[in-house]
C-alpha positions in Angstrom: -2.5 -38.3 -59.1 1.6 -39.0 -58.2 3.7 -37.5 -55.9 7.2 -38.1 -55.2 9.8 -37.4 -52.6 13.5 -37.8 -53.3 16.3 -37.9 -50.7 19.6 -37.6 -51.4 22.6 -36.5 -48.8 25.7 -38.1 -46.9 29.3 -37.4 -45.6 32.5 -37.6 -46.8 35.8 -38.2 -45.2 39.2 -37.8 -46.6 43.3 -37.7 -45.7 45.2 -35.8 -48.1 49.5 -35.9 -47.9 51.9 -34.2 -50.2 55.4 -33.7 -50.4 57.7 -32.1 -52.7 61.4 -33.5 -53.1 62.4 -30.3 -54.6 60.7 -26.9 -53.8 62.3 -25.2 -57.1 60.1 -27.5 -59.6 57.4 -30.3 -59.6 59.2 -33.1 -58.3 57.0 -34.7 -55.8 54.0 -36.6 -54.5 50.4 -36.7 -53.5 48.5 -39.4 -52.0 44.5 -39.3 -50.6 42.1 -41.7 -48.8 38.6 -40.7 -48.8 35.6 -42.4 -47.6 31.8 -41.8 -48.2 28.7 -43.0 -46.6 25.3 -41.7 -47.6 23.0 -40.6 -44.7 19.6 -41.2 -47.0 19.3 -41.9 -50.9 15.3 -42.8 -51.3 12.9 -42.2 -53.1 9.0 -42.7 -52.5 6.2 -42.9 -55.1 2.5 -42.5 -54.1 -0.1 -42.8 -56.9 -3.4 -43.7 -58.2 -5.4 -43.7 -60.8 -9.1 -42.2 -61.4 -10.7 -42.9 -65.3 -13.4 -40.9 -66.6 -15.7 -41.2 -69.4 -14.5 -38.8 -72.5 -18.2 -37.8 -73.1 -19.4 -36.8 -69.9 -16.2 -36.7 -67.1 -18.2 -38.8 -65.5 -15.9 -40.8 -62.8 -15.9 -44.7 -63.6 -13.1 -46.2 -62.0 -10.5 -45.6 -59.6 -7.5 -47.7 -58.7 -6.3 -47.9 -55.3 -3.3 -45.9 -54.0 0.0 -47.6 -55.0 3.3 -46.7 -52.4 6.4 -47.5 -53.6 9.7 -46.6 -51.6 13.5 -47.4 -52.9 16.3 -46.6 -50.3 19.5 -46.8 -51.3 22.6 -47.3 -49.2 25.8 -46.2 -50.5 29.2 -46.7 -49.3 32.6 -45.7 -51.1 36.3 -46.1 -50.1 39.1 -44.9 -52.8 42.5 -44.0 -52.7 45.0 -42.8 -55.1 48.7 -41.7 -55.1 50.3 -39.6 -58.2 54.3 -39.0 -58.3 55.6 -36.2 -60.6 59.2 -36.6 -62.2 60.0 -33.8 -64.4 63.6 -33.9 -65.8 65.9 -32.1 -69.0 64.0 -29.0 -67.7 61.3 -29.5 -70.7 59.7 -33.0 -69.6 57.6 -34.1 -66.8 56.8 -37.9 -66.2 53.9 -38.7 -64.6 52.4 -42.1 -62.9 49.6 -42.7 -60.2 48.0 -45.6 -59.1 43.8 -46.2 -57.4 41.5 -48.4 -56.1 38.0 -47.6 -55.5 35.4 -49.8 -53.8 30.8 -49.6 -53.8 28.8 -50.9 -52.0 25.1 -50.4 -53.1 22.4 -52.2 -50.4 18.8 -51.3 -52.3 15.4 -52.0 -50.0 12.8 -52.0 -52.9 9.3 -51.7 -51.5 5.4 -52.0 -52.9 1.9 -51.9 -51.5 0.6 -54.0 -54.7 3.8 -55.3 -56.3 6.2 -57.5 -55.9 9.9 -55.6 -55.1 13.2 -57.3 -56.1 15.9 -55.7 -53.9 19.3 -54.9 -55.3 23.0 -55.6 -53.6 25.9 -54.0 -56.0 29.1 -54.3 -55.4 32.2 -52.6 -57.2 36.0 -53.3 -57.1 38.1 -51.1 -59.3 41.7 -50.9 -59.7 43.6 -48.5 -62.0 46.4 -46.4 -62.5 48.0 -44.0 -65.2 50.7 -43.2 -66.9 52.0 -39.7 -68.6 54.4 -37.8 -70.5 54.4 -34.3 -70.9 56.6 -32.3 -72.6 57.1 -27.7 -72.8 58.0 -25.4 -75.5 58.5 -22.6 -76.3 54.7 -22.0 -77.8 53.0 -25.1 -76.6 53.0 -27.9 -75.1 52.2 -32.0 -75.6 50.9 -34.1 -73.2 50.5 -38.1 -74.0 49.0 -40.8 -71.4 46.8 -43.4 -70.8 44.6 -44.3 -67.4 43.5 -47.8 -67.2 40.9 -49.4 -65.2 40.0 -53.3 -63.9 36.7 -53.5 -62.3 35.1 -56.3 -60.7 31.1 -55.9 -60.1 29.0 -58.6 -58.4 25.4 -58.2 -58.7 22.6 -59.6 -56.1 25.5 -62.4 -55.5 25.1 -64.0 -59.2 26.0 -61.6 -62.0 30.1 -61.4 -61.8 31.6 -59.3 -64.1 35.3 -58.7 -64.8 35.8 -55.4 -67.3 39.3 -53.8 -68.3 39.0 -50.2 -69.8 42.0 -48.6 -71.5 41.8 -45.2 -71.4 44.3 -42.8 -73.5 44.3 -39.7 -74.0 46.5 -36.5 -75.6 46.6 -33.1 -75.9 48.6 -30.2 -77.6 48.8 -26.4 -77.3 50.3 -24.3 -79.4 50.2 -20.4 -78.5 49.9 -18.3 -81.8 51.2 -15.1 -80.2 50.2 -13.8 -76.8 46.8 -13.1 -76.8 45.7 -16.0 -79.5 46.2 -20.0 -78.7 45.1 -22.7 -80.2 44.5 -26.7 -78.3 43.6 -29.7 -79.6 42.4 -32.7 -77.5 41.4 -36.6 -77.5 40.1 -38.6 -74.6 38.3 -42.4 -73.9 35.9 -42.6 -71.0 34.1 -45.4 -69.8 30.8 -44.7 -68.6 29.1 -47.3 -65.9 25.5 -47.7 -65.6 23.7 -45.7 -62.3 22.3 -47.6 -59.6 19.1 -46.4 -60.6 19.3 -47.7 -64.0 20.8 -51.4 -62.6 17.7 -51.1 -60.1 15.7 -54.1 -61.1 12.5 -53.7 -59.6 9.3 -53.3 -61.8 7.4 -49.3 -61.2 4.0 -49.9 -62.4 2.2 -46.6 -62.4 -0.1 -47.8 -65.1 -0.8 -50.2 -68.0 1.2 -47.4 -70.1 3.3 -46.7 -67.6 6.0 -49.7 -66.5 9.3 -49.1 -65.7 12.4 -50.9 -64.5 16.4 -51.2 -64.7 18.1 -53.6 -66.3 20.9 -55.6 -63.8 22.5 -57.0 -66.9 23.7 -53.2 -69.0 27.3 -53.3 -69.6 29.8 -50.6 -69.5 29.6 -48.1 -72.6 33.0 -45.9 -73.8 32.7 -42.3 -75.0 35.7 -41.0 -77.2 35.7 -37.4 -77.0 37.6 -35.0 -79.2 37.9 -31.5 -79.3 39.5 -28.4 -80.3 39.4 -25.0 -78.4 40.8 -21.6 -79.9 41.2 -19.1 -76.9 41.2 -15.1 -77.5 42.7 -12.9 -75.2 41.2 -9.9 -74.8 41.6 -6.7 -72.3 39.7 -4.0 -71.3 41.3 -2.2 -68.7 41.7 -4.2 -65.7 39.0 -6.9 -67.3 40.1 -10.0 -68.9 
């Protein structure tokens, strides 16, 4: 017998400026500030266990109710600021700066186990930078984000990571209803809290679970290509 209750909710803040140096074409900037907080991230496990014999259900054992209860504080602050320079009427320059800071406080509770708490902490800085380019049946955009992070763990696992990140993409528009766009990407994908989580969920002698506070970054390079058809029915697109 299990059941489980997850709660997940919280509030975020932000300030958001733009300006445009020239209101007949992109030239400008944007700049945010946002900050979250989560209002409650748990999660509680009640179980037991109740064995029977195959032949006869007969009840022969029963374990005692186990309680387990992770609650998970989150905090986030991140900022970013892009600037947009397009010039010789067909190109566009763009470069943006961010920084992004976690804090993640895990309370790790048990009734029969013993319950490692968590404190993550992440420091990332990063930027990009991007040049585009318009024709007159497509266009080709080439860039690359970059990320440094810095992630201390319970106050003894430090980390230092740098991710490049390019990335490109073409259109090319076949006529006006057919188009054709080809795409390449590299994303870095971080481990969850809940995955970094190390404490030990014992449900049964089958059943053990637990993160792992050592997992490293992994990077996905994605490609794809997309051919869009047009087509109209009336006033339906």
């Amino acid at each position: 017998f299990s059941n489980s209750k997850t709660n997940n909710d919280g509030l975020t803040s932000s300030i958001f400026y733009k300006h445009k140096f020239n209101k007949n074409n992109q030239h400008g900037m944007e700049a945010e500030l946002k900050y979250y907080n989560s209002l409650h991230n748990n999660t509680s496990n009640n179980f037991h266990n109740t064995y029977y014999s195959p032949a006869d259900t007969i009840e022969r054992s029963s374990s005692p109710e186990q309680n387990e209860y992770t609650n998970t504080k989150v905090q986030t602050l991140s900022g970013q600021t892009n600037y947009t320079l397009p010039f010789d009427s067909v190109y566009s320059f763009n470069v943006g700066v961010s920084a992004n800071y976690n804090i993640y406080n895990t309370d790790n509770t048990s009734s029969v186990n013993a319950a490692t708490d968590m404190e993550y902490t992440d420091l990332r800085m990063g930027g990009y930078a991007e040049l585009s380019r318009n024709f007159k049946k497509g266009s080709l955009k080439i860039g690359s984000r970059f990320e440094t992070s810095h992630v201390v763990i319970n106050s003894t696992g430090n980390n230092n990571y740098f991710s490049p990140l390019p990335y490109a993409n073409a259109t090319y528009k076949l006529n006006d209803k057919n188009s054709l766009k080809l795409s390449y990407s590299r994303r870095v994908i971080r481990p969850t809290s809940s995955q970094l989580n190390p404490f030990v969920s014992v449900v049964d002698s089958q059943t053990i679970s637990h993160g792992n506070i050592n997992l490293k970054p992994a990077y996905r390079d994605n490609f794809q290509l997309t051919y869009n058809l047009k087509l109209s029915v009336k006033k339906v697109t």
